[in-house]
TORKE-9608 format. One record per atom (N, C-alpha, C): residue in one letter; y, x, z negated. Coordinates in steps of 0.2 Angstrom, whole numbers, padded with zeros to 4 digits, always signed. Atoms other than C-alpha are relative to their C-alpha. Example, Ala and Ser with C-alpha at 12.3 -4.5 7.8 and 13.67 -1.06 7.14 Angstrom:
! TORKE-9608
a-0006+0004+0000/a-0022+0062-0039/a+0006+0004+0000/s-0006-0004+0001/s-0005+0068-0036/s+0005-0004-0003/
***
This chain:
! TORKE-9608
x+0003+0001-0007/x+0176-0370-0201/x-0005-0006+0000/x+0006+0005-0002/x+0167-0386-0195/x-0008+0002+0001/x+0006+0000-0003/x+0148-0387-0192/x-0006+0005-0005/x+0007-0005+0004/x+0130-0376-0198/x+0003+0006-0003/x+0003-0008+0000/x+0128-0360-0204/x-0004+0001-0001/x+0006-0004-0002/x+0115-0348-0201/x+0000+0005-0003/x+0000-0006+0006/x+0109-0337-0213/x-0007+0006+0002/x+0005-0004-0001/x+0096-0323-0207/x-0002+0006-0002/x+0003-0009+0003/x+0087-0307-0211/x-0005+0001+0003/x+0005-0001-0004/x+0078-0297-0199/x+0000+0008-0004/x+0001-0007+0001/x+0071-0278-0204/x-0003+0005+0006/x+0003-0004-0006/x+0069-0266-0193/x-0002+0007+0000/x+0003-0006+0002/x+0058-0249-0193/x+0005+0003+0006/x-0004-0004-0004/x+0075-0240-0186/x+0006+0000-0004/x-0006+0000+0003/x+0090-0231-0190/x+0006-0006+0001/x-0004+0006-0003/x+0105-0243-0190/x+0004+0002+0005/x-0004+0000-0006/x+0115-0233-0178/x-0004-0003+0007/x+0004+0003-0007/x+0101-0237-0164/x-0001-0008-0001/x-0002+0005-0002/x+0100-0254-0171/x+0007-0005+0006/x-0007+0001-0002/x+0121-0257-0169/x-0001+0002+0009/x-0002+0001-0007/x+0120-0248-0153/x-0003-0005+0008/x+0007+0008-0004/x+0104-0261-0145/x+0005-0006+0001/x-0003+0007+0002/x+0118-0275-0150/x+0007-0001+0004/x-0006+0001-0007/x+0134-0268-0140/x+0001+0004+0003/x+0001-0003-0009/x+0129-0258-0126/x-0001-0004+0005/x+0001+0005-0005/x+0128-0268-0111/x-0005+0004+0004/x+0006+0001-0005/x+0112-0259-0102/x-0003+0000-0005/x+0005+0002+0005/x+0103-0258-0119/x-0003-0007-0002/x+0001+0008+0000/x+0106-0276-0124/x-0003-0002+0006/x+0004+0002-0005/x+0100-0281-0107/x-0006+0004+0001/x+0007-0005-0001/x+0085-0269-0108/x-0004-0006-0005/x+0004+0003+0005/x+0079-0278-0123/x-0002-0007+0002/x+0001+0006-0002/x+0084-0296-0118/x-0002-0002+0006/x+0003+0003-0006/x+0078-0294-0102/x+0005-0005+0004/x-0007+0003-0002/x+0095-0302-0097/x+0005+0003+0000/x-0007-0003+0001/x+0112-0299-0091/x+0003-0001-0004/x-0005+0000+0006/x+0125-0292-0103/x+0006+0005+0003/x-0005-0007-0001/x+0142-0283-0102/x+0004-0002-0006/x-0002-0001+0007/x+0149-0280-0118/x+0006+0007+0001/x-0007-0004+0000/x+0168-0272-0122/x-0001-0001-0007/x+0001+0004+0007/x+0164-0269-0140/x+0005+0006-0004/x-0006-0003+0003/x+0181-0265-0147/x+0002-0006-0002/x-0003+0004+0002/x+0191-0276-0157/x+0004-0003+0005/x-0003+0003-0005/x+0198-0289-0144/x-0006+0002+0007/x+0004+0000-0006/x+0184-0284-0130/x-0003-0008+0000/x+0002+0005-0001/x+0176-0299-0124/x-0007+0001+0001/x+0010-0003+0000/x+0154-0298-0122/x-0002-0008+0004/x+0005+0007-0004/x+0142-0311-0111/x-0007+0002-0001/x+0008+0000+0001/x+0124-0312-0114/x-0003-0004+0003/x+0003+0004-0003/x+0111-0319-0106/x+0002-0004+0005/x-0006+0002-0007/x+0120-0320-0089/x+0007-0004-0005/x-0004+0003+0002/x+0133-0332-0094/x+0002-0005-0006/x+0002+0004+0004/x+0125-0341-0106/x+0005-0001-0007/x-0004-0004+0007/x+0133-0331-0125/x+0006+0003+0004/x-0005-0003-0003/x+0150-0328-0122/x+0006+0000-0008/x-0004-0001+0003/x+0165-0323-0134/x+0005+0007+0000/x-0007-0004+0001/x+0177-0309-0142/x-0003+0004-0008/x+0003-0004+0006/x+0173-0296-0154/x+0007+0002-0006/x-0006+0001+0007/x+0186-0298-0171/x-0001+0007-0005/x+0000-0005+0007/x+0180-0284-0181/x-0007+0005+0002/x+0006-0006-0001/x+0167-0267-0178/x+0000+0005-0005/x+0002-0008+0004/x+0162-0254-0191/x-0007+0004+0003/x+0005-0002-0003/x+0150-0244-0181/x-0005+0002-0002/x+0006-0001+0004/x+0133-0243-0188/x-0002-0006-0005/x-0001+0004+0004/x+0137-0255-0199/x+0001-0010+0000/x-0002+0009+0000/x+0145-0272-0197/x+0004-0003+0007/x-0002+0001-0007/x+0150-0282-0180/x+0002-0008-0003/x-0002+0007-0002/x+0159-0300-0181/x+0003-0002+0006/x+0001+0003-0005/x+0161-0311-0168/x+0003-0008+0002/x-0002+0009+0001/x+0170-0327-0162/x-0007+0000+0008/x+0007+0000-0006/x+0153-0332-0150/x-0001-0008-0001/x+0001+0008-0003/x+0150-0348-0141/x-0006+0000+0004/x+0005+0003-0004/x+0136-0356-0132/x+0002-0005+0007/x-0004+0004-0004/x+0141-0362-0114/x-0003-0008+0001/x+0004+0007+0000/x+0131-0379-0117/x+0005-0003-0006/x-0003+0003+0006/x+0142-0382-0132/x+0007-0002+0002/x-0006+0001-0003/x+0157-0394-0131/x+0008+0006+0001/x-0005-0002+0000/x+0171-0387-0125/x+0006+0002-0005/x-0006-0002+0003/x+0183-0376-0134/x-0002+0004-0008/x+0004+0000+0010/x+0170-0375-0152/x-0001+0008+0002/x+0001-0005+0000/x+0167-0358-0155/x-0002+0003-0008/x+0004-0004+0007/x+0156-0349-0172/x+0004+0007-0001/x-0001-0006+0002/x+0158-0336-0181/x-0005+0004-0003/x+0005-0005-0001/x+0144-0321-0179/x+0003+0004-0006/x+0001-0008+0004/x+0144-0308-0193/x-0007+0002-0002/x+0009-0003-0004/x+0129-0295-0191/x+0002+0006-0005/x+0001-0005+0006/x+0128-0284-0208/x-0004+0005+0002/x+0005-0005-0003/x+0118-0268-0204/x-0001+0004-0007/x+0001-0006+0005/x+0111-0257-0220/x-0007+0003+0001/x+0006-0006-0001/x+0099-0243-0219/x-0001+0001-0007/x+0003-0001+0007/x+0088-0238-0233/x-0007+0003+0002/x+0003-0005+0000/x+0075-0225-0232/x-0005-0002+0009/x+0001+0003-0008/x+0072-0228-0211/x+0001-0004+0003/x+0002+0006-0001/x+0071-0245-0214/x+0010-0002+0002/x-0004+0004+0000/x+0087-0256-0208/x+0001-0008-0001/x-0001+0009-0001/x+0091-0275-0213/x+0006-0001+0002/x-0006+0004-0006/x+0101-0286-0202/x+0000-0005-0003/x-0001+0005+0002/x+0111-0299-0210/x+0003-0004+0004/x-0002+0006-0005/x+0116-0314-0198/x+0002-0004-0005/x-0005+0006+0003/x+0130-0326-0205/x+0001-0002+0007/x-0001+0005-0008/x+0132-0339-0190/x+0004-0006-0002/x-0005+0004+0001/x+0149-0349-0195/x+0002-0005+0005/x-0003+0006-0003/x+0153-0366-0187/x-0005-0003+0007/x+0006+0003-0004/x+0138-0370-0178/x+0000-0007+0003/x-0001+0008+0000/x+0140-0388-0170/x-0008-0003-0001/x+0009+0003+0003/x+0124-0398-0180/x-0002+0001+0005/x+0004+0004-0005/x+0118-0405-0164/x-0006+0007+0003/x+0003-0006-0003/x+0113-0385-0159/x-0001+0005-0004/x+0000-0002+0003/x+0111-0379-0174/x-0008+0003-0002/x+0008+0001-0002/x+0090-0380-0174/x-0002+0007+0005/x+0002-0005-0008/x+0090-0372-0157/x+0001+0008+0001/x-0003-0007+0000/x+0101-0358-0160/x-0002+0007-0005/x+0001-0004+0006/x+0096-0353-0177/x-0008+0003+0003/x+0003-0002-0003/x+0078-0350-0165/x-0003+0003+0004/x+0000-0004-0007/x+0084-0343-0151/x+0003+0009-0004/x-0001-0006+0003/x+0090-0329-0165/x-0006+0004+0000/x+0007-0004-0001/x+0072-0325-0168/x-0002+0001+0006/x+0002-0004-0006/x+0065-0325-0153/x+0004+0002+0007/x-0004-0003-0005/x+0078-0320-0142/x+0004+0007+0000/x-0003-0007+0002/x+0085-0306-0152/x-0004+0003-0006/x+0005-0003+0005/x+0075-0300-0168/x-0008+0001+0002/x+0005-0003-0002/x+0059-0301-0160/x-0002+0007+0005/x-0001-0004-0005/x+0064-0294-0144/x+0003+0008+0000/x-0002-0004+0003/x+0074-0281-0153/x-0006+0006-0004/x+0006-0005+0004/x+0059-0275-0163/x-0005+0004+0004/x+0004-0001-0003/x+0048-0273-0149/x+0003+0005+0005/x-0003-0007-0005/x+0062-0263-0139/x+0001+0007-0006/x-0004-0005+0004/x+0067-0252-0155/x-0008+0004+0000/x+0006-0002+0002/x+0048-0249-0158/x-0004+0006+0006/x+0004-0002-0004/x+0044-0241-0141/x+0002+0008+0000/
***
């Protein structure tokens, strides 16, 4: 696969099924992001975030656990499309989230690795935390 990858780790003070389910619930994911979502999170579902902005196809789900993703940015050229994998492990309350972000086109590669943190890991922490 052409383009960046993205490599992240976020922690979060929650079990991982409430993480997982923040991530593909469509009123939860928009509760947190403060933005529309609707989310089919079944293998072959298709998901939109941030109105229209994130849009793709969910390839693979272990519930609690692991969630890949064919996921695009509607500003990116036509037809390109990443590959999201979202590791979920729990360990004494604590959950880490590992983000692999496959084929990132360079040009938006900066931005997006940015909009991960503060569009989702922060906002996430501050919804989990309440």
């Amino acid at each position: 696969m052409d383009g960046k990858t993205i490599v992240q780790l976020a922690v979060f003070e929650a079990p991982s099924k409430l993480v997982y389910r923040a991530l593909v619930d469509s009123k939860q994911h928009s509760d947190f992001t403060g933005d529309a979502a609707s989310i089919d999170a079944r293998v072959g579902g298709k998901f939109q975030a941030y109105g229209e902005y994130i849009n793709g196809t969910f390839l693979e789900i272990v519930p609690g656990r692991k969630i890949v993703q064919e996921w695009r940015a509607s500003d990116w050229p036509s037809g390109i499309f990443s590959r999201v994998t979202i590791d979920l492990q729990e360990k004494n309350g604590l959950t880490t989230l590992r983000l692999t972000q496959e084929g990132v086109p360079e040009a938006f590669a900066e931005e997006i690795s940015q909009g991960w943190h503060d569009f989702y890991w922060d906002r996430l922490r501050e919804y989990l935390e309440k």
